[in-house]
C-alpha positions in Angstrom: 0.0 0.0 0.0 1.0 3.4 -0.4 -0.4 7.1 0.2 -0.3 10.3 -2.1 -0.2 13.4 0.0 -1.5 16.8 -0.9 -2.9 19.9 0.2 -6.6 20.1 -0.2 -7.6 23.3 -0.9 -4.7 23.5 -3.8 -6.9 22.2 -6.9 -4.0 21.5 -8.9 -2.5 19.3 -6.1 -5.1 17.4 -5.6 -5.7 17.0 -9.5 -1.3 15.9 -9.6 -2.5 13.5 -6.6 -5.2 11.8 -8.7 -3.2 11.2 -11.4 0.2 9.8 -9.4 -2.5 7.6 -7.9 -3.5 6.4 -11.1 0.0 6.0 -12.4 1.3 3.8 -9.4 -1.9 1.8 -8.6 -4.2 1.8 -11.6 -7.6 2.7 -12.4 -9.7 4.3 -8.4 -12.2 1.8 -7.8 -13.3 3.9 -4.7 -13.3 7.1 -3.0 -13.8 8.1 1.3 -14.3 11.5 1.6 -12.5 11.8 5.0 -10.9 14.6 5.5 -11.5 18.5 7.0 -11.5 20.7 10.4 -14.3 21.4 12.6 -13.7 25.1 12.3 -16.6 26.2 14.5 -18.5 28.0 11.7 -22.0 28.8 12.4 -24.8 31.1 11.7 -22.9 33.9 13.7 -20.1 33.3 11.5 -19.1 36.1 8.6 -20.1 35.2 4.9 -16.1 34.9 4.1 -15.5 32.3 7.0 -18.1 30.5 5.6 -16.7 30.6 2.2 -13.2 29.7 3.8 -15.4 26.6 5.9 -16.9 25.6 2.2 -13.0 25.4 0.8 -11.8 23.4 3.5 -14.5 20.8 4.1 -16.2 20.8 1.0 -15.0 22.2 -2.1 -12.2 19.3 -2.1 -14.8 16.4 -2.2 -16.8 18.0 -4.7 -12.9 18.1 -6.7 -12.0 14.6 -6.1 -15.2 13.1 -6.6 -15.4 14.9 -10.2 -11.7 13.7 -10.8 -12.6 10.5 -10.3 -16.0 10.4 -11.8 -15.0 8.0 -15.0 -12.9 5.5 -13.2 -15.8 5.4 -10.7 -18.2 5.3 -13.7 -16.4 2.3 -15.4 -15.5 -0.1 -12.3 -18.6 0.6 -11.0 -17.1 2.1 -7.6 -18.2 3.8 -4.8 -17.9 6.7 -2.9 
């Protein structure tokens, strides 16, 4: 086994991640989306910590997911 390590909210590391994965161990067969901070952000929050909450627990699964959408698609994986 191995691991790929990248910073989350760089979109272009985690798109190099994807792709080193596929290099190394073939086609992703499945994806855990299990990763990001419990930053506190509420409804008392201001809109741009929310936007920065969005980028650190949400924006990257949204990213990896679509990265991996057609090797999903074709092994019939699972997220």
């Amino acid at each position: 086994l191995g691991a790929v390590a990248c910073e989350l909210t760089n979109a272009q590391q985690v798109a190099d991640a994807v792709e080193s994965i596929r290099r190394n161990w073939g086609p992703i067969h499945v994806v855990v989306h299990n990763a990001g901070v419990n930053d506190s952000v509420g409804l008392d929050a201001s809109l741009d910590d929310f936007r920065a909450s969005l980028e650190k627990n949400l924006i990257h699964a949204f990213l990896i997911t679509k990265l991996c959408k057609e090797d999903l698609i074709d092994c019939r994986g699972s997220i």
